[in-house]
N, C-alpha and C positions, 0 to 999 in steps of 0.2 A: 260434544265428544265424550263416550264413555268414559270413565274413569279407568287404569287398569287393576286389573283384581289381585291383590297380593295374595302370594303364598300362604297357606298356616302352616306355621311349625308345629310337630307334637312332640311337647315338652316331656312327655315318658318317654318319648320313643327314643330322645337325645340324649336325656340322662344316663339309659342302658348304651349308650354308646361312648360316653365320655365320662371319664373320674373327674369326683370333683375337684375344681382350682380354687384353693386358701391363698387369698394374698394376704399379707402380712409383712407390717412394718418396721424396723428395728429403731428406735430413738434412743440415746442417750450423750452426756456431754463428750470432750474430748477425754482420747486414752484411755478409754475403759474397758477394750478389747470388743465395739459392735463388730466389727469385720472379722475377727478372729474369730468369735462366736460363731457366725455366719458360714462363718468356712471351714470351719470344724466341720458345720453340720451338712453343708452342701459337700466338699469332696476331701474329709475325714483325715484331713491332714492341720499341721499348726506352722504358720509364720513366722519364725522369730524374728524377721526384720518389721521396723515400724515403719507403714508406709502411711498416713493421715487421709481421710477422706475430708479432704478439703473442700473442693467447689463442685463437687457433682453427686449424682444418686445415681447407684449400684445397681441392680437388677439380677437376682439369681433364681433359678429354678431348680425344683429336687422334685422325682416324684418319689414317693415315700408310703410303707405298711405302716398306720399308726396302730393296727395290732400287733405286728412285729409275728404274725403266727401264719407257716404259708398252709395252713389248711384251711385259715379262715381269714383271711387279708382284708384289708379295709383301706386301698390304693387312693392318695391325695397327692394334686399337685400344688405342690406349694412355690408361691411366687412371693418372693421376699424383695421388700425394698431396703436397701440401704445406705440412710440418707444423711449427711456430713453432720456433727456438732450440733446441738441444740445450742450451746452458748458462744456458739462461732462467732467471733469480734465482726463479720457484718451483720449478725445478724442481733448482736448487742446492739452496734452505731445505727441501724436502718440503714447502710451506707449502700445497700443490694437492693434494689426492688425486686430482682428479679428471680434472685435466692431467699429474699423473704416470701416472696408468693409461692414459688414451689414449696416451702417450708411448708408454709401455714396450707398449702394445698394436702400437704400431707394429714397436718394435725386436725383440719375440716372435715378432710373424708372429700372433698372435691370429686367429682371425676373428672382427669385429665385426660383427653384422646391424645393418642400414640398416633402412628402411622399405620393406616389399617391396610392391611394386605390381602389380596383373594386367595393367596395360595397358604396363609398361615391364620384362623378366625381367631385364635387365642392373645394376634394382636391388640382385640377389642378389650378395651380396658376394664377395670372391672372394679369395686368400690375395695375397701379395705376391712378386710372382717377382722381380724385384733393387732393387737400391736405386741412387743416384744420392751420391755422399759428397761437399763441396764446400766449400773453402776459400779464401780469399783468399793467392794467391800471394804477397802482400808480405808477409805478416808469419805468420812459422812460430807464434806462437801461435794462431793461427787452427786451425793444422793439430794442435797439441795439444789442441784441444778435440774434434778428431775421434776423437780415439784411444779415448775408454771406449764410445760406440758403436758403434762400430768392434769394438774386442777384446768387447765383449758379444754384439752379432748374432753373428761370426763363431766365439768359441770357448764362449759358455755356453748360447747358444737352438739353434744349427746342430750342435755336435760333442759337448755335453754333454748339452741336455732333449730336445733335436730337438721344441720348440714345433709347428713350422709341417710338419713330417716331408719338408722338403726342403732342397736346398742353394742360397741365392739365388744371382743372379747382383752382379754387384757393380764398379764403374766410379766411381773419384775423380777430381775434376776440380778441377783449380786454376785460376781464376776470377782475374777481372781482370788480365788478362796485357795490355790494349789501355792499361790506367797504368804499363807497363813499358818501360823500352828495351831491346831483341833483347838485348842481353849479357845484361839482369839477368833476363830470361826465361827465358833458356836456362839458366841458374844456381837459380832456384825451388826444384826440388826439388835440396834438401841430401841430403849425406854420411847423416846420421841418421834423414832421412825414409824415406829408399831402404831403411836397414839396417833398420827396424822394418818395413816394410811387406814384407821379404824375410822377414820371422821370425814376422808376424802373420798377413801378409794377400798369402801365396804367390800369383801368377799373376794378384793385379789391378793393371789397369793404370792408370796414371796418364794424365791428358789434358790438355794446357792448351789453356783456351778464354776466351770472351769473352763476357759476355753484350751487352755493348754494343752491337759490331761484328759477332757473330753466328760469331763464325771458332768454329769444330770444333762447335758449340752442338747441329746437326743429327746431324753425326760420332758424337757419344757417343750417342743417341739409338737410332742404327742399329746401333751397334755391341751396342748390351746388351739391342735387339730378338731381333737376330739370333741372340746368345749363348744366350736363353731360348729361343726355336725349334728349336734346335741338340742342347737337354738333353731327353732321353729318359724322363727323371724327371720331369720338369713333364708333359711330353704325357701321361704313366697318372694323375698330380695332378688336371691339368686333366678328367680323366673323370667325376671326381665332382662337381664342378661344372657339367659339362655336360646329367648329370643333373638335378640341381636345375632349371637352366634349361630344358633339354623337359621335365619336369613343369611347370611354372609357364606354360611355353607352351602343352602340352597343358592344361591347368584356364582358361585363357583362351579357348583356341577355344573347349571348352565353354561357357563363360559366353557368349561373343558368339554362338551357334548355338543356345542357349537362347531369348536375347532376341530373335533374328529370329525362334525358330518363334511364341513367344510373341502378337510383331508379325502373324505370317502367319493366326494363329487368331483371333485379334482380327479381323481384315479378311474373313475366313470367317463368322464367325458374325454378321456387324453385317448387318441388315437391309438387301435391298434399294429400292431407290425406282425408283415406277413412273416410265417417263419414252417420248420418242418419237425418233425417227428424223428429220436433215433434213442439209442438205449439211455443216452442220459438224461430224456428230458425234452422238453420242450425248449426249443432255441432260435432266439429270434435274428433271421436271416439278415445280413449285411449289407446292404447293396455296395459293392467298391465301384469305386469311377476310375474307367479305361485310365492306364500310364499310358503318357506316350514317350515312346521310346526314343533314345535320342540316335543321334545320327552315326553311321558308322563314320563319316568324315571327324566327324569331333572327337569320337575315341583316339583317333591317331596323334591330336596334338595335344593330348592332355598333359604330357614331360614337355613343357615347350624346348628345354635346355636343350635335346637332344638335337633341335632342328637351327643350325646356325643362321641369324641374320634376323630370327622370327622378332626378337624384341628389340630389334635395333630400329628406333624412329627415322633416323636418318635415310632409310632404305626401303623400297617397295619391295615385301616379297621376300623369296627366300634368296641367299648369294650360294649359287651353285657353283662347286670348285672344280 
């Protein structure tokens, strides 16, 4: 039995039709505004109430100018994960199997399949090109808690398994600077932060921002858009998944050009009805089926009340007075 011949996609021809999707991750410990961040920058507003991403992962999309210029736009979708505490107490105890593995699915670069859908291809999952790192500028133990995903992403899934078989991009940012005074802002990142992140995590940079006030919030956004656009490695990465998506597109149109011929053959074969010609239109004739007419005897006794004796059981007939 022949084999059947699969489709080729052409990968230029998709690219001009689709902008491209940045997925990106947000990690950091409890309370240091990742959601807030997050939704600063997806729908430009701020939460004063604290709600904790406790036991699940987030999912936002923005599409977004990271030239910010509409003469000469440079259109990204960016799909953000945001995913609960790095030093969440199950994920201290191991007490989660299940939230440690989505964790570490994160911090791998894993690809996890979603539910894939014929009518939306963007359901097809797709690898994580940088991550987002994010601490509370007051207090350096905050920033201690970034350090084991931090030296995990960067030197045992990137430089040692190569999980994800690329290099992310990568953008820290030290969060709530808008509770600081300009002096103690400017002082944030310490002597020892500088020196581990010069020894760990060569060439990222550091950013103070605010989710509150929104200051750099946009800033980091563009910057670690533009960084993944920039890498030549992600562009042949992203091949393979652009694949998946023209297949999944092509197996769609097929499906919906099935269902129309389907529709068209239907409308072909259904009988016609005889009909005639008048100024409105072509109109298809009715045929009614003969009423038959009831009896003139029945008309008379429809008011029976009128006729005495008619509902009396005891009595045949009418009693004529």
């Amino acid at each position: 039995m022949a084999k059947k011949k699969e489709e080729t996609v052409d990968i230029d021809e998709l690219r001009k039709k689709m902008i491209p999707i940045l997925k990106v991750a947000i990690i950091g410990p409890q309370r240091v505004g990742k959601t807030s961040f997050v939704n600063q920058f997806v729908n430009n507003c701020f939460e004063p109430y604290y709600e904790e991403t406790e036991n699940d992962l987030r999912r936002y999309k923005k599409v977004y100018d990271l030239n910010q210029n509409p003469t000469d736009p440079q259109y990204v979708l960016f799909q953000i994960e945001d995913i609960f505490p790095c030093n969440h107490q199950d994920l201290v105890r191991q007490s989660d199997p299940l939230k440690s593995n989505l964790y570490c699915g994160i911090l791998e670069n894993r690809s996890q399949r979603y539910k894939q859908s014929l009518c939306n291809p963007l359901e097809i999952d797709k690898q994580i090109y940088g991550y987002i790192f994010v601490f509370d500028a007051r207090k350096e133990e905050s920033f201690e808690a970034l350090k084991e995903p931090m030296r995990y992403i960067s030197q045992y899934c990137e430089d040692k398994r190569k999980f994800s078989g690329l290099t992310t991009k990568k953008i820290i940012v030290a969060n709530m600077t808008d509770l600081m005074t300009q002096e103690s802002s400017d002082q944030c990142i310490k002597p020892n932060m500088k020196k581990y992140l010069d020894h760990n995590m060569a060439g990222v940079p550091i950013i103070k921002a605010s989710a509150k006030t929104a200051d750099k919030v946009n800033f980091v956004f563009e910057e670690l858009g533009k960084s993944i656009l920039s890498d030549q490695t992600l562009e042949m990465i992203d091949k393979d998944w652009l694949q998946l998506v023209g297949k999944q597109i092509n197996e769609t149109e097929a499906q919906v050009n099935k269902e129309k011929n389907k529709k068209e053959e239907k409308k072909q074969n259904k009988p016609k009805t005889k009909g005639f010609m008048c100024a409105g239109g072509r109109k298809a004739a009715q045929l009614e089926e003969p009423v038959e007419e009831d009896d003139e005897e029945d008309d008379e006794f429809t008011n029976l009340d009128e006729y005495p004796g008619m509902m009396d059981e005891q009595k045949e007939g009418c009693v004529i007075q």
